[in-house]
TILUM-744414 format. One record per atom (N, C-alpha, C): z negated, y negated, x; residue in three letters; atom name. Coordinates in nm, 2 decimals. Example, Ala and Ser with C-alpha at 12.3 -4.5 7.8 and 13.67 -1.06 7.14 Angstrom:
! residues 2
<rec><pz>-0.78</pz><py>0.57</py><px>1.32</px><residu>ALA</residu><atome>N</atome></rec>
<rec><pz>-0.78</pz><py>0.45</py><px>1.23</px><residu>ALA</residu><atome>CA</atome></rec>
<rec><pz>-0.78</pz><py>0.33</py><px>1.32</px><residu>ALA</residu><atome>C</atome></rec>
<rec><pz>-0.71</pz><py>0.22</py><px>1.28</px><residu>SER</residu><atome>N</atome></rec>
<rec><pz>-0.71</pz><py>0.11</py><px>1.37</px><residu>SER</residu><atome>CA</atome></rec>
<rec><pz>-0.79</pz><py>0.00</py><px>1.29</px><residu>SER</residu><atome>C</atome></rec>
END
This chain:
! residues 60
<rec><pz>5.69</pz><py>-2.59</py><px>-0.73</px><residu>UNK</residu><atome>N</atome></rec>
<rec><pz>5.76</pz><py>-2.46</py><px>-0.75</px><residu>UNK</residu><atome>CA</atome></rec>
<rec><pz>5.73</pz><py>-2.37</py><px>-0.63</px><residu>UNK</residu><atome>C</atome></rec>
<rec><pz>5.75</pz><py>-2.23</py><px>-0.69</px><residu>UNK</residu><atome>N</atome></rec>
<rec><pz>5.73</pz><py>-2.17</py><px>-0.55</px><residu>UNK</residu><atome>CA</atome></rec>
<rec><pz>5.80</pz><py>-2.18</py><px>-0.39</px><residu>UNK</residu><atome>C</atome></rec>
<rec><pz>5.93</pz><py>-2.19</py><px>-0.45</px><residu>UNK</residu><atome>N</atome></rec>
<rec><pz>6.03</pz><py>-2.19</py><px>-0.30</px><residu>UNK</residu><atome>CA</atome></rec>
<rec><pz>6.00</pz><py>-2.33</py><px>-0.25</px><residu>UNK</residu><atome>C</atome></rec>
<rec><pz>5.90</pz><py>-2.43</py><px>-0.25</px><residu>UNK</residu><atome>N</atome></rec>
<rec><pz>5.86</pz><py>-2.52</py><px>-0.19</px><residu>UNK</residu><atome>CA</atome></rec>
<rec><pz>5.76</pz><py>-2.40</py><px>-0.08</px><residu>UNK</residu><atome>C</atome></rec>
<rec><pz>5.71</pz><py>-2.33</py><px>-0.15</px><residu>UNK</residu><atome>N</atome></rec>
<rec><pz>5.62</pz><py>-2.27</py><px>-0.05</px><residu>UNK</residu><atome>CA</atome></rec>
<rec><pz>5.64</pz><py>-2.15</py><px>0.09</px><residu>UNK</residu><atome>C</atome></rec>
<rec><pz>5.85</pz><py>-2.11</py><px>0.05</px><residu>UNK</residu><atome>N</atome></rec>
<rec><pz>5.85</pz><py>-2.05</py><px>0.11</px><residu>UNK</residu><atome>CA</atome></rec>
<rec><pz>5.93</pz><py>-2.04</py><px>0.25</px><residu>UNK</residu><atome>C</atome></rec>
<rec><pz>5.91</pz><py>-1.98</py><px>0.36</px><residu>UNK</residu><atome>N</atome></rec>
<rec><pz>5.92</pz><py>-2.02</py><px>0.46</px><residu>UNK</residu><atome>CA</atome></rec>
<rec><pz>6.11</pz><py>-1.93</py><px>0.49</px><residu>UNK</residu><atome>C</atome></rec>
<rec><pz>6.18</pz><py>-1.99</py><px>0.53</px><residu>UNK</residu><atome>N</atome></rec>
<rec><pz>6.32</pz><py>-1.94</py><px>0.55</px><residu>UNK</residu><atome>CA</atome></rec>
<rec><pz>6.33</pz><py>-1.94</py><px>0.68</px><residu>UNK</residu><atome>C</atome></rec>
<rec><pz>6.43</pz><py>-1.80</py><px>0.72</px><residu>UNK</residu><atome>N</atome></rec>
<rec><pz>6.45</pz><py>-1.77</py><px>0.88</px><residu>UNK</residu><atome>CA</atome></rec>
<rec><pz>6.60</pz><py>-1.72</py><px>0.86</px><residu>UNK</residu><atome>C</atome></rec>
<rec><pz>6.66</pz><py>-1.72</py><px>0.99</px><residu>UNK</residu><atome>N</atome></rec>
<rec><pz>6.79</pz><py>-1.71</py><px>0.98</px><residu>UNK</residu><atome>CA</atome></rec>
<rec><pz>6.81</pz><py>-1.54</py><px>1.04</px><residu>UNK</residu><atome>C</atome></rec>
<rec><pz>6.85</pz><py>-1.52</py><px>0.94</px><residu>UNK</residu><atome>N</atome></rec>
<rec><pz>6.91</pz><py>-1.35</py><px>1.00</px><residu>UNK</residu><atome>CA</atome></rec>
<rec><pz>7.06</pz><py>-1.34</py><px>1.00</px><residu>UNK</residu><atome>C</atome></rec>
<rec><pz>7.10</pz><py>-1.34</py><px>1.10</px><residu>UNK</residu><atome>N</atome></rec>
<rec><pz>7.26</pz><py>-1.28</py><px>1.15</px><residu>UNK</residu><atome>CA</atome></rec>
<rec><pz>7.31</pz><py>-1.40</py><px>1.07</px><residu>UNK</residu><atome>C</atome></rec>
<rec><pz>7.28</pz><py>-1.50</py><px>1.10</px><residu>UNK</residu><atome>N</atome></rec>
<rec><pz>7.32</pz><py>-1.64</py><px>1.04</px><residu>UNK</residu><atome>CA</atome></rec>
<rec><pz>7.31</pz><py>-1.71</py><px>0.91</px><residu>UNK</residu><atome>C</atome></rec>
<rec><pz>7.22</pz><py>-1.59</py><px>0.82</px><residu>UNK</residu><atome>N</atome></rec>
<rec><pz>7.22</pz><py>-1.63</py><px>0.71</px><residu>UNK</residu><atome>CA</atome></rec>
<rec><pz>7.08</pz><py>-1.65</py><px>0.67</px><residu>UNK</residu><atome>C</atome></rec>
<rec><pz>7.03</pz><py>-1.74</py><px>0.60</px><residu>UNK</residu><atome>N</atome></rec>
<rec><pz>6.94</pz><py>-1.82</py><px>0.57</px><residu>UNK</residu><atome>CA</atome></rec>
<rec><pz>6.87</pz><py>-1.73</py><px>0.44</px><residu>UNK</residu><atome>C</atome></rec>
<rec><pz>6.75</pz><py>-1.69</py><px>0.48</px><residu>UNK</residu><atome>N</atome></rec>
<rec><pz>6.67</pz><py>-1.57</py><px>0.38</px><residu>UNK</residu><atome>CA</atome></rec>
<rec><pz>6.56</pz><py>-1.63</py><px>0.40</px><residu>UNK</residu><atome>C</atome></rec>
<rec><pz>6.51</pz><py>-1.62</py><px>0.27</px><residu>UNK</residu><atome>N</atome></rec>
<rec><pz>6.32</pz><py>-1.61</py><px>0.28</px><residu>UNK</residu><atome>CA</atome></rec>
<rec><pz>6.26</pz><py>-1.51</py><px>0.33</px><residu>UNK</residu><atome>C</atome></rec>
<rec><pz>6.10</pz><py>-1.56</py><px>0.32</px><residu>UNK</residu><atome>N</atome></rec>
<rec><pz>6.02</pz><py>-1.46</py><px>0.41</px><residu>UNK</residu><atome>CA</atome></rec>
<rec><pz>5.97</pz><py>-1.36</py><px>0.33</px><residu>UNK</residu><atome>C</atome></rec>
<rec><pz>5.98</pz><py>-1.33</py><px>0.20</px><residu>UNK</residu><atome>N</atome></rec>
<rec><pz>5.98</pz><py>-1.24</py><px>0.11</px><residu>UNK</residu><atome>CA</atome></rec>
<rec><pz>6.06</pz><py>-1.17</py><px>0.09</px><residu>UNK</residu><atome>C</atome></rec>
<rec><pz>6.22</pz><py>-1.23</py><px>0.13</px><residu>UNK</residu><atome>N</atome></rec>
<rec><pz>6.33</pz><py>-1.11</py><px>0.13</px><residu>UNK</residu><atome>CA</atome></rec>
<rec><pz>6.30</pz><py>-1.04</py><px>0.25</px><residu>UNK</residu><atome>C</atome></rec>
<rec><pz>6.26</pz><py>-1.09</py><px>0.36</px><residu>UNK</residu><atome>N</atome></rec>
<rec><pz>6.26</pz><py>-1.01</py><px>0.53</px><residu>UNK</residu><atome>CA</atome></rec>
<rec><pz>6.13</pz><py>-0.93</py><px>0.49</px><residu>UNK</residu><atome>C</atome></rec>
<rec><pz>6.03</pz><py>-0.98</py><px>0.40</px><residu>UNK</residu><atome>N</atome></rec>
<rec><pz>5.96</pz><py>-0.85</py><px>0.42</px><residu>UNK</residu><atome>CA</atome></rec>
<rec><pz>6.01</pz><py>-0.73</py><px>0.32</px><residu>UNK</residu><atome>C</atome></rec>
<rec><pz>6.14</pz><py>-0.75</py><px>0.20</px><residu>UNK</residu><atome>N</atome></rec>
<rec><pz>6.14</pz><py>-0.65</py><px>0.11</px><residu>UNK</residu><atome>CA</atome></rec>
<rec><pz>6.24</pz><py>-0.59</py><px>0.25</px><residu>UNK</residu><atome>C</atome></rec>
<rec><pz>6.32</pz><py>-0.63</py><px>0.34</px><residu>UNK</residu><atome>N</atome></rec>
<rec><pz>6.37</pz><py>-0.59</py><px>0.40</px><residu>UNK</residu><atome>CA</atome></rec>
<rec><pz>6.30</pz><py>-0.49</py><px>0.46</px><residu>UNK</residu><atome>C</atome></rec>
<rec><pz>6.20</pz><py>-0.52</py><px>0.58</px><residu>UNK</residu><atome>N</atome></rec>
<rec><pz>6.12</pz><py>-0.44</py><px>0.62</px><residu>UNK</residu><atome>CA</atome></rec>
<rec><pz>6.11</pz><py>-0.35</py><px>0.57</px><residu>UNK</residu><atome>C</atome></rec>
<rec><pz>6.04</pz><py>-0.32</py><px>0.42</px><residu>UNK</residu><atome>N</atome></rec>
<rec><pz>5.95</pz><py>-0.20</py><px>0.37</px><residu>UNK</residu><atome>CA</atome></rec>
<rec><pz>6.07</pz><py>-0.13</py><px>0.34</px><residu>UNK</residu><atome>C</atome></rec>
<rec><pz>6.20</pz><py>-0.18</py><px>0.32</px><residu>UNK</residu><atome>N</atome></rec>
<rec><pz>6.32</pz><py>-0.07</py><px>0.23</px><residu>UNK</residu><atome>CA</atome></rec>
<rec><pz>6.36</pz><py>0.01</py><px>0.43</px><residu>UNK</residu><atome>C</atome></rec>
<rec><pz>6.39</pz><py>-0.05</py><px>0.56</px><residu>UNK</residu><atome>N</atome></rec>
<rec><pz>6.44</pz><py>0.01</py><px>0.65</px><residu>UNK</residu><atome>CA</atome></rec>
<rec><pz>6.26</pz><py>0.09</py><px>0.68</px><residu>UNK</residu><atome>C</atome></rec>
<rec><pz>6.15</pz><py>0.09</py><px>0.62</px><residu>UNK</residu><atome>N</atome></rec>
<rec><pz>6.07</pz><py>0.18</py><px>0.66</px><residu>UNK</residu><atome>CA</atome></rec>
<rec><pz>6.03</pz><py>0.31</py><px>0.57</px><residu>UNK</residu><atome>C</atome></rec>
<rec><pz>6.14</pz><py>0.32</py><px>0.48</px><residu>UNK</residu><atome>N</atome></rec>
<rec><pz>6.12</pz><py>0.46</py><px>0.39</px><residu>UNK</residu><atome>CA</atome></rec>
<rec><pz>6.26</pz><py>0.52</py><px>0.39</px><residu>UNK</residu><atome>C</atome></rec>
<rec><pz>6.39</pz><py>0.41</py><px>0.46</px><residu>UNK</residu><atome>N</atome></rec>
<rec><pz>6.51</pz><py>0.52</py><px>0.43</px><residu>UNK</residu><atome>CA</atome></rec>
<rec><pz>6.48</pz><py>0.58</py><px>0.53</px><residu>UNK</residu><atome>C</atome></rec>
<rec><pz>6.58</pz><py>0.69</py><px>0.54</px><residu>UNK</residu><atome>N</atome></rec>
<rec><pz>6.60</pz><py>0.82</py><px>0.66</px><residu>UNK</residu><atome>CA</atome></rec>
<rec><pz>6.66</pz><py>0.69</py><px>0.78</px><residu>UNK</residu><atome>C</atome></rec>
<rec><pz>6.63</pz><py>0.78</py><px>0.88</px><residu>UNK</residu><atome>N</atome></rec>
<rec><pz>6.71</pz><py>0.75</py><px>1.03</px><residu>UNK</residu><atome>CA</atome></rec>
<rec><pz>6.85</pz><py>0.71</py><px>1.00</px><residu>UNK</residu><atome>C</atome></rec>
<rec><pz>6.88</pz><py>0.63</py><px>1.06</px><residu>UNK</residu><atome>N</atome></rec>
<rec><pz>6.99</pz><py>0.63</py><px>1.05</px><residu>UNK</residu><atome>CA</atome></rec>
<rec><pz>7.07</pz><py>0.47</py><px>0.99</px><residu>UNK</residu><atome>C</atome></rec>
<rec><pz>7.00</pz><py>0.46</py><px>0.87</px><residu>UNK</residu><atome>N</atome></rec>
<rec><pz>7.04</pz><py>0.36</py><px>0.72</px><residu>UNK</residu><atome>CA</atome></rec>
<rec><pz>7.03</pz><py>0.25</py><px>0.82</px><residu>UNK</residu><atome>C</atome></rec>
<rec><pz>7.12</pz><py>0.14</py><px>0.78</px><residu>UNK</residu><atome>N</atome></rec>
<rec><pz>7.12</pz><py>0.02</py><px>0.81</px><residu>UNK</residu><atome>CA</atome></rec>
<rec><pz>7.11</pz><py>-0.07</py><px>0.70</px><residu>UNK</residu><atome>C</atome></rec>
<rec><pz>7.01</pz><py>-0.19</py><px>0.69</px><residu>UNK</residu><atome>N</atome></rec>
<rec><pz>6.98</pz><py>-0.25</py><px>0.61</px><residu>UNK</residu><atome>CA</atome></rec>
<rec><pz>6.98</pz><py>-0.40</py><px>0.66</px><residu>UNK</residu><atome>C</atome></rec>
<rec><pz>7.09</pz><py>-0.52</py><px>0.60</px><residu>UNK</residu><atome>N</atome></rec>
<rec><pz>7.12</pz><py>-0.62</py><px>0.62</px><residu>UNK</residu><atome>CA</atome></rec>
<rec><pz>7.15</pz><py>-0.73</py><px>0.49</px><residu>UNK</residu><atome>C</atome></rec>
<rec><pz>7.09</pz><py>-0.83</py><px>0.52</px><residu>UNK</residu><atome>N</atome></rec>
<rec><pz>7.07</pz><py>-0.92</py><px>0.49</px><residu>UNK</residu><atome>CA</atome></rec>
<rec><pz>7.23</pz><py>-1.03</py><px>0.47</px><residu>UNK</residu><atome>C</atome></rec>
<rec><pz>7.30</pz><py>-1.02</py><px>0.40</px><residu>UNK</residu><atome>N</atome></rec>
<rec><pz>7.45</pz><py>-1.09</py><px>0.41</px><residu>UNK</residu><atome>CA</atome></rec>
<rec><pz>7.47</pz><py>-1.22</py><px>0.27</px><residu>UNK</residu><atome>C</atome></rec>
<rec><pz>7.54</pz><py>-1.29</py><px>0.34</px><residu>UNK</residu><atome>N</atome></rec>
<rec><pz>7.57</pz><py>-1.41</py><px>0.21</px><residu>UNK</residu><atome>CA</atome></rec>
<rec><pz>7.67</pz><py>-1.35</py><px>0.12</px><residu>UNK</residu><atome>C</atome></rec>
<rec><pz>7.57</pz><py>-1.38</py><px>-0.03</px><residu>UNK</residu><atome>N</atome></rec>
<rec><pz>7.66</pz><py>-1.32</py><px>-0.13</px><residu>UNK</residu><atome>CA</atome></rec>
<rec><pz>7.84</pz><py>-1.41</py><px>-0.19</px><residu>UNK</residu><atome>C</atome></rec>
<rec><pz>7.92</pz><py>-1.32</py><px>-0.16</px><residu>UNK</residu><atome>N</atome></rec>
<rec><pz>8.05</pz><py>-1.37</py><px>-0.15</px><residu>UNK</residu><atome>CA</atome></rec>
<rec><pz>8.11</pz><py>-1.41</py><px>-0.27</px><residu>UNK</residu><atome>C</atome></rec>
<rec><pz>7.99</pz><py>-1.37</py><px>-0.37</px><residu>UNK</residu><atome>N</atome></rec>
<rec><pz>8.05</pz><py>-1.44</py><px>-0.51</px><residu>UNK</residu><atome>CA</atome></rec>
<rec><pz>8.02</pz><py>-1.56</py><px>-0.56</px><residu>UNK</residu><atome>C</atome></rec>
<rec><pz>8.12</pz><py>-1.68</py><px>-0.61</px><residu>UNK</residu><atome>N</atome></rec>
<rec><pz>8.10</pz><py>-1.77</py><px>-0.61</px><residu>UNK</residu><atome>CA</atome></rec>
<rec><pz>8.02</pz><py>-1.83</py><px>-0.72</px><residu>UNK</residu><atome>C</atome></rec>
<rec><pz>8.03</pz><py>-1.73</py><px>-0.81</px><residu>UNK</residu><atome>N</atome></rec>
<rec><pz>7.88</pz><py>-1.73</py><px>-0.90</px><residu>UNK</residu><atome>CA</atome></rec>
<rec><pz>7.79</pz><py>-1.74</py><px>-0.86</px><residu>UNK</residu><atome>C</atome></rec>
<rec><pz>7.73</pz><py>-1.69</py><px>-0.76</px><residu>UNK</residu><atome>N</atome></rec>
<rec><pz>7.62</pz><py>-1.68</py><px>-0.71</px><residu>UNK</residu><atome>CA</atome></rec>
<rec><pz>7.57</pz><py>-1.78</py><px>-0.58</px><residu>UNK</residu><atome>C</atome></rec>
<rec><pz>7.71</pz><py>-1.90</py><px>-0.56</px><residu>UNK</residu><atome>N</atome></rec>
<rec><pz>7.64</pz><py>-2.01</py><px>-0.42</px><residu>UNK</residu><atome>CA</atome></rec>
<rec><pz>7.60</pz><py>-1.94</py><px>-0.30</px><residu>UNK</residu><atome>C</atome></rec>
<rec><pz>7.66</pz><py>-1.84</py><px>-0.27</px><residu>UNK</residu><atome>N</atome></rec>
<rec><pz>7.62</pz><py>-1.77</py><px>-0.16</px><residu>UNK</residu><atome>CA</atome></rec>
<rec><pz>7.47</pz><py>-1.75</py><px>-0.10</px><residu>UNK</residu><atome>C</atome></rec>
<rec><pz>7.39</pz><py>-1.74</py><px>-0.23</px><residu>UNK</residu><atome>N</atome></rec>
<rec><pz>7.25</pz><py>-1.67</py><px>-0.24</px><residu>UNK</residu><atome>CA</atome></rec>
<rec><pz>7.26</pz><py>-1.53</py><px>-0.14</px><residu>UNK</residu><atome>C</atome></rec>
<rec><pz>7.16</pz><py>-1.50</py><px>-0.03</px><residu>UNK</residu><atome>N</atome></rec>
<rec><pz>7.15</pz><py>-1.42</py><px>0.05</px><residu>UNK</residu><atome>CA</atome></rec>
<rec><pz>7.17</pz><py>-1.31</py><px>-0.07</px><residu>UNK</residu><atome>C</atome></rec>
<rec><pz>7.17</pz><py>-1.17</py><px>0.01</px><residu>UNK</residu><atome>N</atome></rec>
<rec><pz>7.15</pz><py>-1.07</py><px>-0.07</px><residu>UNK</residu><atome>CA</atome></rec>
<rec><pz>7.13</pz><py>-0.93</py><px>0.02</px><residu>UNK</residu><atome>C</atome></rec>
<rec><pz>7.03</pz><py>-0.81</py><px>0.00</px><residu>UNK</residu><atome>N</atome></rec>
<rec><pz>7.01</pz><py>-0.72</py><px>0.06</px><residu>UNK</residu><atome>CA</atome></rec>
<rec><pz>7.08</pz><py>-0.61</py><px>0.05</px><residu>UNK</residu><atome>C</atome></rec>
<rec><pz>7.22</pz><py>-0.59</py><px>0.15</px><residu>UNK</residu><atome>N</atome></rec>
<rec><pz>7.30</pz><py>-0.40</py><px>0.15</px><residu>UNK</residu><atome>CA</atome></rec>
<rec><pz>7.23</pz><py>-0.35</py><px>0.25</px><residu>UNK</residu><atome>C</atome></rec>
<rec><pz>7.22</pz><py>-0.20</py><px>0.17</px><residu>UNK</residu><atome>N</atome></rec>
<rec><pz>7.20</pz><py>-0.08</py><px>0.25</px><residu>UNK</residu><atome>CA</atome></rec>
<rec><pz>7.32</pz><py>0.03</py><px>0.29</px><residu>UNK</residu><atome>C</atome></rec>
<rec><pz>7.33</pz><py>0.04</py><px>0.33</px><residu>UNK</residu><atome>N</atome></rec>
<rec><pz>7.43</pz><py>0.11</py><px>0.41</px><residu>UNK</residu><atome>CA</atome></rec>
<rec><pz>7.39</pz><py>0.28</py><px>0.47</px><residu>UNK</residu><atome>C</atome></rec>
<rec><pz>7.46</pz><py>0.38</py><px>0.44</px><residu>UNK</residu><atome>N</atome></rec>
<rec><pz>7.40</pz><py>0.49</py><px>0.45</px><residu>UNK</residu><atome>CA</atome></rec>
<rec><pz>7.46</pz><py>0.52</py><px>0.58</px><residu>UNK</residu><atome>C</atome></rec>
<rec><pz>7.37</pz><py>0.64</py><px>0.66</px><residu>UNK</residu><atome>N</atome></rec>
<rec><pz>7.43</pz><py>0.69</py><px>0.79</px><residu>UNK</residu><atome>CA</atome></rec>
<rec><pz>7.56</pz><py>0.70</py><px>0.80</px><residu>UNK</residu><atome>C</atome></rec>
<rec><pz>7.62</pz><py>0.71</py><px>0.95</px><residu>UNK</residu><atome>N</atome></rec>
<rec><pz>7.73</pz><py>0.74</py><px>0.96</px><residu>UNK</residu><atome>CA</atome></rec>
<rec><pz>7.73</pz><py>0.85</py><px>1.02</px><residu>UNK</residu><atome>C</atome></rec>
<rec><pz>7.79</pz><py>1.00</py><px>1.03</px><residu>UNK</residu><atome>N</atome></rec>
<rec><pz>7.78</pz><py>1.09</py><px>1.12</px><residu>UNK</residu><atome>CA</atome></rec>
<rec><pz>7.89</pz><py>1.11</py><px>1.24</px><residu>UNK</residu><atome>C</atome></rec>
END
């Protein structure tokens, strides 16, 4: 299967592949200044707390 192949790193404690950290990358390299984009355990228990990517818009 693929996720045999994929390599997991811990961001802010939570356990992501190396495919999520690069979709992370390319999304904090086209928002505006400012946006914060993090990587958090999804709190639904449907989902086994599968990572998942928020964006977050500026604050002024």
């Amino acid at each position: 299967m693929a996720d045999e192949f994929m390599t997991l790193e811990c961001i802010d404690s939570v356990l992501v592949s190396t495919p999520l950290c690069r979709a992370v990358r390319r999304l904090r390299a086209v928002l505006p200044v400012g946006w914060q984009v993090d990587v958090v355990a999804n709190g639904d228990p449907a989902h086994c707390g599968v990572p998942v990517v928020r964006a977050l818009p500026a604050t002024d």
